[in-house]
N, C-alpha and C positions, 0 to 999 in steps of 0.2 A: 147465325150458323144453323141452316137447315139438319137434319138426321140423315138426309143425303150423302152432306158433304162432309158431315166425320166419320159416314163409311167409308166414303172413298178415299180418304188419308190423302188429298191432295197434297203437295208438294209449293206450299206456297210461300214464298220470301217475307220477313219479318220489315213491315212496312208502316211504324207508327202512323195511329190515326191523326193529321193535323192539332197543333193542339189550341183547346178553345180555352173561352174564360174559365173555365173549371180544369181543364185536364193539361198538365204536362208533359214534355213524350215520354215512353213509355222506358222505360228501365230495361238497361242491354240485359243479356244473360243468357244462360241454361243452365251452367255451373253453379254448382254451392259453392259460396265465396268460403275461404280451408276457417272451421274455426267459429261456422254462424251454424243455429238451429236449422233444418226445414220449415216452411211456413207449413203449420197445419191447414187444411184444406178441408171445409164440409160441401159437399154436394145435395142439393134439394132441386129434386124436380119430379114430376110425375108419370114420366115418359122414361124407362125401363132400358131403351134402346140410348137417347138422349143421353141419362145418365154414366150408361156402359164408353159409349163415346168420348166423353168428357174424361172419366178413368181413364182409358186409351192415349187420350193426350197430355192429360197432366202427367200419369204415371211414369211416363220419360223421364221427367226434368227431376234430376236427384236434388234439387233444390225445393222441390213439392212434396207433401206427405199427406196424401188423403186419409181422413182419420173418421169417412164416413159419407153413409148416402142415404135420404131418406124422400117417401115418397109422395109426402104429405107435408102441409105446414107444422101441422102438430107434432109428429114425428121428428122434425129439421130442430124445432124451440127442444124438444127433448133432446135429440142428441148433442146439440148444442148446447145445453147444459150440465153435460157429462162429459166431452170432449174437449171442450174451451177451445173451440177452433180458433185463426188468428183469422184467416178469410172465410165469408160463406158465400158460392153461387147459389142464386137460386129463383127461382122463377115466380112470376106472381098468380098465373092461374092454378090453383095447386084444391086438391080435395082437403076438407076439415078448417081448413084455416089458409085464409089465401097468401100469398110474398109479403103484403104490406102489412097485415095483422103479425104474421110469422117475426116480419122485421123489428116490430116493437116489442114483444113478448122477449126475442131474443135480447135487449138489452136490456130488459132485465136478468135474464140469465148467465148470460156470457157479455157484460158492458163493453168487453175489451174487441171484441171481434168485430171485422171490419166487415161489412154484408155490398154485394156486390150484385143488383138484381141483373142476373141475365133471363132474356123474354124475346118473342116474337113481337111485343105490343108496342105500337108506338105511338098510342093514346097520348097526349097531353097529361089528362087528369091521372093514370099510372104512374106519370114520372114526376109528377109533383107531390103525391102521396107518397113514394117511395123515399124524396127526399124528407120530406116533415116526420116520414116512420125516423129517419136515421142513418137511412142506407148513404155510402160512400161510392158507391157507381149506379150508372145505368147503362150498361150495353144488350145491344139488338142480337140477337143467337145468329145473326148474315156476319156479324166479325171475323175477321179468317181463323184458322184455326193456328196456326204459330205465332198470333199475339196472344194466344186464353192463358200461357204461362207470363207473358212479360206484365199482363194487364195485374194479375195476383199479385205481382212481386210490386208493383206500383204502388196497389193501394192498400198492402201490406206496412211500404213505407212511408205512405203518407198524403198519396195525392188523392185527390177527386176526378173519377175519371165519370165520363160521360159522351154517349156513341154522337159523331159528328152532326149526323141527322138529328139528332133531338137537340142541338146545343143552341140553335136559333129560338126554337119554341121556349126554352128553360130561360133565356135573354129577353122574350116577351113577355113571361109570366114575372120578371124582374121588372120592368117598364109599366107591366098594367098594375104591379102593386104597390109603387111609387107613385103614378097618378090617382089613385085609387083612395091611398090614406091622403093624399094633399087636399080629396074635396071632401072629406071626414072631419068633422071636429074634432079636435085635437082633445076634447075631455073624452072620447071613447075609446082613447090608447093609453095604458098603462108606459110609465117613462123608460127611455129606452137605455138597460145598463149601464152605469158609466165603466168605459174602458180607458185605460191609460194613452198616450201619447202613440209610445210602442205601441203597444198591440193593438191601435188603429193601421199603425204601418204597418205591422203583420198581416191585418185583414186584409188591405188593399192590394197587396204581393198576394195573398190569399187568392185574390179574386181573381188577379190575374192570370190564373193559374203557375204559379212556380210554388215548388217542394221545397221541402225544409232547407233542404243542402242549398239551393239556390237564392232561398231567402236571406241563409244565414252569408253567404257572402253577398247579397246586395248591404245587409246591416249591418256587416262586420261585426257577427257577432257569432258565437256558439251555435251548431246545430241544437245542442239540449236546451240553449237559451230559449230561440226558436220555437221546439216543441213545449216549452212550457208557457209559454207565450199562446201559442194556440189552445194548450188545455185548458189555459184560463181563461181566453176566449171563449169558449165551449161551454166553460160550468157558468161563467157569468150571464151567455145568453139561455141558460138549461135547453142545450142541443145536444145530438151528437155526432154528427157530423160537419167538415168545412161547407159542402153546397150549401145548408142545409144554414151556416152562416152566413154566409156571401147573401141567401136569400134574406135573412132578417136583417142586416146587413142595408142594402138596399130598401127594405121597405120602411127603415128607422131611419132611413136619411144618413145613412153614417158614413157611407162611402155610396159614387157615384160610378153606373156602368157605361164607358165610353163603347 
C-alpha cells in the first residue's frame, strides 16, 4: 500500500489474497459480531502520513480499536507494553530499533499480541527474520486497502498470513533448509521435540494453511481442542508463531512440504 493510495481512499472490492501454504482466506466482516470485544490495534511506523492513513482505514471498522501509534521501534515495544494490544502493524525500517528487534522485545512484553509486519521490503532475508522474531504475518503496504481490516481480524484469530508474492520465496527457504540439515551430521542438531500423534496432525493442517475452525472440523474435534493443541505446539518447539512452526517443522523432518 503506497501513501498515495490511502490518500486517495480508493473504492476497491474486498478480494482475498489466494491462499498459500501459510495463509487461509481472509475472514468476512466489518461488523462487530453483538457480544465480542474490538480487537486492540497498535500502529508502528515512521512515516506520520502512513500512520494517519492506516487510522483512516481502520478507524471505520467498529470491529477495530486502535489503542496507539508509535514512531519508532522503541516506542511501538513501549507502548505495547502498556497497551497489550491483540494485533500490532508495523514496519521494519523504523529509527532506534528496527520491526525485527521491535518484534522480539515485544514478546517479551505483550507475549499475547499477534505482530503483523507491514513493509515496502520484499528482501528475502526480512521475511525470514521477521518470522524467527515471532511475527504472525508479512504483508507488502501494495495490499489493497479494504483487506487491512479483514487481514487483523484473521490473524487476531489465528491464522498466518503471508502477501502472495513472498509465499514462493518462504516455500524455498522451507526446501533449502531441509536439504541443508540432510548433508549436516546429524550430532550438530539438538533432537527435534517429541509431539504427540495429534499435534503432528495439527502441524500439517497447520501448514496447510487452514484456521483453527477448519482444522477442528477436519478432526472432529473442539475449536479449544485445537487451539491448545497448537499452544503446545508452540511451547514445545519454544516459538511463537505457526510460520515460524511450519518452518522448524520442515527443517526437523516432521512434516513434508508438497
Amino acid at each position: 500500500m503506497t501513501e498515495r493510495s490511502l490518500a486517495a481512499r480508493k473504492n476497491v472490492p474486498v478480494v482475498p489474497a489466494p491462499a498459500t501454504t501459510l495463509s487461509a482466506p481472509l475472514a468476512p466482516g466489518g461488523d462487530a459480531v453483538p457480544g465480542t470485544d474490538p480487537i486492540r490495534v497498535l500502529i508502528a511506523d515512521d512515516h506520520a502520513f502512513f500512520r494517519r492513513g492506516l487510522e483512516a482505514v481502520l478507524g471505520e471498522d467498529v470491529g477495530i480499536e486502535l489503542v496507539g501509534q508509535a514512531s519508532d521501534g522503541a516506542e511501538a515495544v513501549q507502548l505495547a507494553g502498556e497497551a497489550l494490544p491483540d494485533v500490532v502493524l508495523m514496519d521494519i525500517r523504523m529509527p532506534k530499533i528496527n520491526g525485527i528487534e521491535a518484534a522480539r522485545q515485544m514478546k517479551e512484553v505483550a507475549p499475547s499480541a499477534k505482530i503483523v509486519i507491514l513493509t515496502i521490503s520484499d528482501e528475502e532475508e526480512d521475511l525470514f527474520e521477521a518470522i524467527r522474531s515471532g511475527a504472525s504475518g508479512y504483508l507488502l503496504k501494495d495490499i489493497p486497502l479494504d483487506e487491512l481490516a479483514d487481514s487483523v481480524r484473521a490473524v487476531h484469530g489465528g491464522q498466518s498470513l503471508i502477501n502472495p508474492s513472498m509465499a514462493g520465496k518462504l516455500l524455498s527457504e522451507f526446501a533449502t533448509l531441509a536439504r541443508r540439515d540432510a548433508e549436516e551430521e546429524p550430532a550438530k542438531h539438538a533432537p527435534a521435540p517429541k509431539l504427540t500423534d495429534r499435534e503432528m496432525e495439527v502441524l500439517r493442517l497447520v501448514a496447510r494453511g487452514m484456521n483453527n475452525r477448519d482444522i477442528a472440523k477436519e478432526l472432529f474435534i473442539s475449536e479449544n481442542t485445537v487451539k491448545n493443541h497448537v499452544r503446545n505446539i508452540l511451547e514445545k518447539l519454544q516459538i511463537h508463531s505457526r510460520m515460524e512452526a511450519v518452518m522448524i517443522a520442515v527443517r526437523e523432518k516432521l512434516i513434508e512440504i508438497s
